[in-house]
N, C-alpha and C positions, 0 to 999 in steps of 0.2 A: 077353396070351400067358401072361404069371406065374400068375393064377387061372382060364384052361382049363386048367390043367395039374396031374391029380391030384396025381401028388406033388409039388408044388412050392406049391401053394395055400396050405396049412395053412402052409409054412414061413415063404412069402412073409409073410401077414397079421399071423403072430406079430411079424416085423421091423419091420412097420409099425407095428404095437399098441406095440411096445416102443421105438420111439423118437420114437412122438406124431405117425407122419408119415400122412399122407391123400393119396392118386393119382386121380384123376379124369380123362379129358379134358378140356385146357385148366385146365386149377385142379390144384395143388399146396400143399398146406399144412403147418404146425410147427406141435404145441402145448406147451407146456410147462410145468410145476409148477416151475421152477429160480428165477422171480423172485417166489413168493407169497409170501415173506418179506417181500421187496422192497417187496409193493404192501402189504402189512399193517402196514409200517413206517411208510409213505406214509398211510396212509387213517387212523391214529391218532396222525400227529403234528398239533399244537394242534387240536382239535376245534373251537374257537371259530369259528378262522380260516378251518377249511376248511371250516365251517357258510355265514361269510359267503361266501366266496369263490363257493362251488358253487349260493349264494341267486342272487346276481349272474349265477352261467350262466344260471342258472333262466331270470331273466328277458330276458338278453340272447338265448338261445333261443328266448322265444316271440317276443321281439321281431323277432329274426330268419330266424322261420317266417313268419310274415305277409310281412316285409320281401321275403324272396327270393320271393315270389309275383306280388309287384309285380314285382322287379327283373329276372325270367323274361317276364313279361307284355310290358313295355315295352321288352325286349331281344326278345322277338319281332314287335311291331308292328314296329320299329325297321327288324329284317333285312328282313320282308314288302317294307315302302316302299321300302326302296333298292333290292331286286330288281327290283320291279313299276316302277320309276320311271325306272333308271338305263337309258342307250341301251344296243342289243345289244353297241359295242364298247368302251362305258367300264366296264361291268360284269366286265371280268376286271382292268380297271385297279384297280377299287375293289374287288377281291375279298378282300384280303387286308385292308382297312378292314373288313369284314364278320367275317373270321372275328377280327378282333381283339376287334370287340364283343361278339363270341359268346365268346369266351374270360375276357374280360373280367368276365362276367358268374358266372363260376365254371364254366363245362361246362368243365372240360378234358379230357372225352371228345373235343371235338372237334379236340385234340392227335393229328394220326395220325405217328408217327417215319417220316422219311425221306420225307414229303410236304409239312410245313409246319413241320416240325421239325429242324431241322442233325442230322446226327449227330453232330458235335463236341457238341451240347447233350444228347446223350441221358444221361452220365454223370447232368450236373446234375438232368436233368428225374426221371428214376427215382428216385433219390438225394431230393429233395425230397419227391417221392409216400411212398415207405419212412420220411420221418421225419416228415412231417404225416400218415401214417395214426399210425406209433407213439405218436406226441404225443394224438391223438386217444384212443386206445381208453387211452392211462395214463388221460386224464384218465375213460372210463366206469367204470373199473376202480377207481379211486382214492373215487370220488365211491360207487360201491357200497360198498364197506367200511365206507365213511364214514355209511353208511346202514344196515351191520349186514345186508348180503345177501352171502351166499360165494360168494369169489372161488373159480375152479377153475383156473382158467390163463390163458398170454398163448398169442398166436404169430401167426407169421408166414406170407404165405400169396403166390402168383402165380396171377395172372388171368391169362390167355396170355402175355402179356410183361410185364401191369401187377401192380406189387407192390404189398403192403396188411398190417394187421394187425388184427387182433382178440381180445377176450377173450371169456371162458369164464367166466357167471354164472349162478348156481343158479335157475334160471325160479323155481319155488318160495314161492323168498322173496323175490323181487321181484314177485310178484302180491297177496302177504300186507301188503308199505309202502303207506301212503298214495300218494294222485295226486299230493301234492306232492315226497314225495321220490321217485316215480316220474321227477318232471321233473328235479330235481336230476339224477340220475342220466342219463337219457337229452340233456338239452342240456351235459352237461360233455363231448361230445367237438367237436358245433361251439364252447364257450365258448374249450375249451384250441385249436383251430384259430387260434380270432380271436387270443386271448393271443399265440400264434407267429407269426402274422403282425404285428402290434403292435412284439411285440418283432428280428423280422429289420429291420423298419423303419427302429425305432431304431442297430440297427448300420450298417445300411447310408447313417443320415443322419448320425452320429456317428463315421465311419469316419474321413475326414481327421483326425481328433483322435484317437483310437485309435491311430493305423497312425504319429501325427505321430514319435515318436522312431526312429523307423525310413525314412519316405517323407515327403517334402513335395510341397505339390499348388500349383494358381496361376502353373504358371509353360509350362504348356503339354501338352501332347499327346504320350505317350511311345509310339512305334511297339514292338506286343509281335509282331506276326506279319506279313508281305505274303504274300499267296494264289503258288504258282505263276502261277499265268494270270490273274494281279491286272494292269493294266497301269502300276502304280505300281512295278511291279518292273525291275529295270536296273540297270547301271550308276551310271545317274544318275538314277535312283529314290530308292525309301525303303528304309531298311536297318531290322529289329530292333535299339532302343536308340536309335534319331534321335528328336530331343525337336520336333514341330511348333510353328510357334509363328505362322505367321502364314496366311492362304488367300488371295489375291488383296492387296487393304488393309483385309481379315477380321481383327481379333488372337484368336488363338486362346489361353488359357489351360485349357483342359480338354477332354472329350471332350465334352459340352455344347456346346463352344464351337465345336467341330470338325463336328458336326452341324448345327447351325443356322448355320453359315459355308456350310455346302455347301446346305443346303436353300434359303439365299436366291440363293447364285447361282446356283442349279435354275432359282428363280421368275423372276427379273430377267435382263435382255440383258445379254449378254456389254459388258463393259468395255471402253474402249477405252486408246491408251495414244499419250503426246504425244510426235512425232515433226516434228524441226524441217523445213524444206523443203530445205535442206542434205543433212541427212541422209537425207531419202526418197529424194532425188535419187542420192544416194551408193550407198544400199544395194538402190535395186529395179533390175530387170532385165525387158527387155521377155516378155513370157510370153502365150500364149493365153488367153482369157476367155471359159469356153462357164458353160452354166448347170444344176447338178446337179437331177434330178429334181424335188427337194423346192421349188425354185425359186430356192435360194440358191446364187450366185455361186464358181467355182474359178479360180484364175487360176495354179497353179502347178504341176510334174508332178508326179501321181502316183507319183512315183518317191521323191521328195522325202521326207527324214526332219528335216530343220533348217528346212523352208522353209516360211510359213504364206502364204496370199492373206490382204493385209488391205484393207477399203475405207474409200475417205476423201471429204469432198465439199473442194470449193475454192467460193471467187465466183465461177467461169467453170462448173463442174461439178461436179453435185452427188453423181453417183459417178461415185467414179474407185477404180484398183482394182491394186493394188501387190503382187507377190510378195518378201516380204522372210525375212530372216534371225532366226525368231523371238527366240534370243535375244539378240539384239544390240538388237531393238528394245526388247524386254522392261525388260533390268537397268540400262538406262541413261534410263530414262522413269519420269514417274510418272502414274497411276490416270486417264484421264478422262472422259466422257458427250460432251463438244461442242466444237468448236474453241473455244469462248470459255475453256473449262479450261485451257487450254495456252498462251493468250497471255500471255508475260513480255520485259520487257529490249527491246521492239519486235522481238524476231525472228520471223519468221514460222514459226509450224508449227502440225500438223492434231493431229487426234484421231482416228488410224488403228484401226479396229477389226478384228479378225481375221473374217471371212468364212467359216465353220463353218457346219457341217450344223444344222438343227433337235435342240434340246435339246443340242445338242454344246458343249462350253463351255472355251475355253483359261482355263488356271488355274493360277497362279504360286503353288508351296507352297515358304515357308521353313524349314527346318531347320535352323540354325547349327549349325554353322561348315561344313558341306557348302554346294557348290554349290545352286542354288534348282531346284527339281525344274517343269519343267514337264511339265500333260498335259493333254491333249487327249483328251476323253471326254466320258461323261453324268457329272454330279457322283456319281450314286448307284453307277454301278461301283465309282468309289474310293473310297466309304463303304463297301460289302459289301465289298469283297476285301482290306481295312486293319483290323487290329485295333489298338486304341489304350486307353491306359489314362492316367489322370488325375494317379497316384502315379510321381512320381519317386525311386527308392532314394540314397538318403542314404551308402549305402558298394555297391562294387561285387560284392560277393557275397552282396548281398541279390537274391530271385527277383525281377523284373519282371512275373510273373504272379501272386505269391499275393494281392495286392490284387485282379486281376481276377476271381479264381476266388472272393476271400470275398466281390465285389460281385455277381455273377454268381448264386451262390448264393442268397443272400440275395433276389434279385428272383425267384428261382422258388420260393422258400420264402412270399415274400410272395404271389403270384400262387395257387400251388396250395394253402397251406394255408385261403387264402381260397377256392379253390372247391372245397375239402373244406367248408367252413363252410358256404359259401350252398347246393352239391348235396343234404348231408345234411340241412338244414334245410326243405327243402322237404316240403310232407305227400302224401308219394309211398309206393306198400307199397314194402317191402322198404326200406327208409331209416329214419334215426333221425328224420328227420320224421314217421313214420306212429305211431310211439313216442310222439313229443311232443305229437300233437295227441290223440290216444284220452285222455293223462294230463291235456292240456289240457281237454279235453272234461268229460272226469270231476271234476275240480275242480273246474267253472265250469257246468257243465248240469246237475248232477245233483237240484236243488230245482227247476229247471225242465221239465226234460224228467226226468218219475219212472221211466219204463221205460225200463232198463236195452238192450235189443233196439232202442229208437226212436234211443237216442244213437250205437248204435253203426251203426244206418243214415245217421244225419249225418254220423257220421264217415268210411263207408264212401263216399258221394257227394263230400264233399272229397276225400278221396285218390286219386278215380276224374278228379277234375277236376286233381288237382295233378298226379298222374301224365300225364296227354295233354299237359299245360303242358309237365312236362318231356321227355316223349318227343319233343314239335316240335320245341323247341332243340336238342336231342339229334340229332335225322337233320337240322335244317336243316343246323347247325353242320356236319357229316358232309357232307354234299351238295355243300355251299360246297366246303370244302378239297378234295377227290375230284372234284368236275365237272370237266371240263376241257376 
């Protein structure tokens, strides 16, 4: 509208000229001359070091130009086979297996917000993208100076919603340097990727010792959030600030510990729990016994909020089938598989197991000094809907969450600045792979292949094939998360 419009055109473009900004559909962009000090400070402190340093990108770039060739290739057979393989209705089960691989692999294109992405996560996920591109272009930027090509500017810029940065170098004199420092140059923004992933690593494995004067870890599972419509929420639920510590006779010391407590009693049948003949006799009540769809056994009313069906066999019968008072039978039993578990003192008693739908699983979680939370669910609700954190604070008006938020961080920093590393390095046009392989080429063909027009046919057929590589990933990855 600003530039159909005579008088306003001229005014419009002047504002843009004068504060480095660029408007486009979909793309918005900042440049700026405010940090070339910056980078000129940067690109001429110890020359030695950042001689060797940006040698090292060198070849950690070519290495991982080839690398992510393979790594694309074999992250695509990979998806192919599970698609072509998997039955029609286990493939939405495993769908989210898939796009992990694919993500994994560095696309995080195929990251879509608000489809496979929380929006609780979208601060982080942006946030990480904005400081792995920043990290990136310091390092093209830094690594040119350092090569005696001028710097013109940094800036900042948005893709539709995806942020990015880039710098501003003199073509010029970066055609006039050798292919070597060609390479320098063009692999310092995956080298400086890998370096930030490397180093988020290291905080995120160093953390309990970092954070130790302030938070102790080891001693269990500190509840920071319950979902509304979490079914861990209640009364006699899970509260923010309750320290888990135990899952069934899981001991829970971390969040680690909290996951793969719940993932096994996903895999494995429900437990059962030793109840004398005394007592069964005490506590059951006669009840109807029809049999739910799935084919597993009800015996109590649906009205019932304390009251669980559990089944038990005897010598005389091998099911039999008790409406009891969960937790009575719960806190005063322990753990068992078989009546042979529960035989002590010669008294007689069974190994009553609760009578639950497929996948549904009774699950005794301790929290001291609170009552024991039972619930009744698929284990994986109350991992989704429960956020938990590993750091305990050491005084009470330390935050509960800034551990989560630097570990959190830290894992999309690790994740995306890696698939800034593996995406750009691929020899794709428009990428600093197609950069690094023309300077690769030139280095390394140029006594062999004497015409200059022949190499860069080779290299135009690589990048036509690394490109299709990456476009597959690109729309499968796309495909996967978006099918529905």
């Amino acid at each position: 509208v600003l530039q159909s419009s005579n008088s306003l055109k001229a005014s419009y473009e002047d504002w843009l000229l004068t504060y480095g900004l660029s408007v486009s559909p979909f793309h918005m962009r900042w440049q700026t001359a405010l940090f070339n000090r910056q980078f000129y400070n940067w690109g001429r402190w110890k020359p030695r070091f950042l001689y060797l340093w940006f040698s090292i990108g060198m070849v950690f770039g070519i290495v991982a130009m080839f690398g992510s060739v393979i790594l694309l290739g074999k992250t695509l057979m990979q998806t192919l086979t599970q698609m072509l393989t998997d039955a029609p209705k286990a493939q939405n089960d495993r769908m989210l297996q898939v796009v992990v691989s694919v993500l994994s692999s560095g696309l995080y294109l195929g990251v879509v917000p608000g489809v496979n992405l929380p929006v609780s996560q979208l601060t982080y996920f942006f946030s990480a993208i904005l400081v792995s591109g920043v990290i990136h272009e310091v390092g093209h930027g830094v690594a040119a100076i350092r090569e005696q090509v001028r710097f013109n500017g940094f800036g900042i810029f948005i893709f539709i919603v995806y942020p990015g940065a880039f710098v501003d170098l003199f073509t010029t004199h970066l055609q006039l340097i050798s292919p070597v420092q060609q390479l320098r140059i063009f692999c310092a923004g995956v080298w400086h990727n890998f370096v930030l992933g490397v180093a988020s690593f290291m905080v995120l494995f160093l953390l309990p010792a970092i954070l130790f004067p302030f938070y102790y870890t080891g001693v269990g599972a500190l509840v920071t959030e319950v979902a509304e419509d979490s079914p861990a929420n209640g009364p006699r639920g899970l509260f923010v600030g309750d320290l888990v510590t135990n899952l069934q006779d899981c001991p829970v010391y971390s969040v680690e510990d909290w996951n793969s407590c719940l993932g096994d009693i996903s895999e494995k049948s429900q437990v059962g729990y030793c109840v004398s003949a005394a007592t069964l006799q005490q506590l059951s009540f006669p009840a109807r016994v029809y049999r739910r769809l799935d084919g597993t056994v009800e015996c109590c009313s649906n009205n019932s909020l304390t009251d669980i069906c559990f089944s038990y066999s005897s010598n005389l019968d091998s099911h039999l089938y008790a409406c009891l008072p969960a937790r009575k039978v719960i806190e005063t039993s322990k753990v068992c598989r078989t009546n042979m578990d529960c035989q002590k003192d010669f008294v007689q008693s069974f190994c009553v197991t609760p009578s639950l739908e497929n996948q549904t699983r009774l699950i005794r979680v301790k929290h001291p000094p609170h009552i024991d939370m039972l619930y009744v669910g698929h284990p994986m609700h109350l991992q989704y809907t429960v956020s938990l954190s590993s750091f305990v604070p050491r005084q009470n008006f330390l935050s509960i969450d800034l551990p989560v938020v630097i570990e959190t961080f830290c894992k999309y920093l690790i994740s995306l600045s890696g698939a800034l590393a593996v995406i750009n390095a691929v020899p794709c046009f428009a990428l600093d792979g197609q950069w690094i392989l023309n300077s690769f080429l030139e280095a390394t063909l140029s006594s062999l292949i004497v015409e200059k027009q022949n190499r860069e046919l080779v290299g135009f057929l690589i990048l036509l094939a690394g490109s299709a590589l990456l476009a597959a990933n690109v729309a499968l990855g796309l495909w996967l998360v978006t099918a529905r």
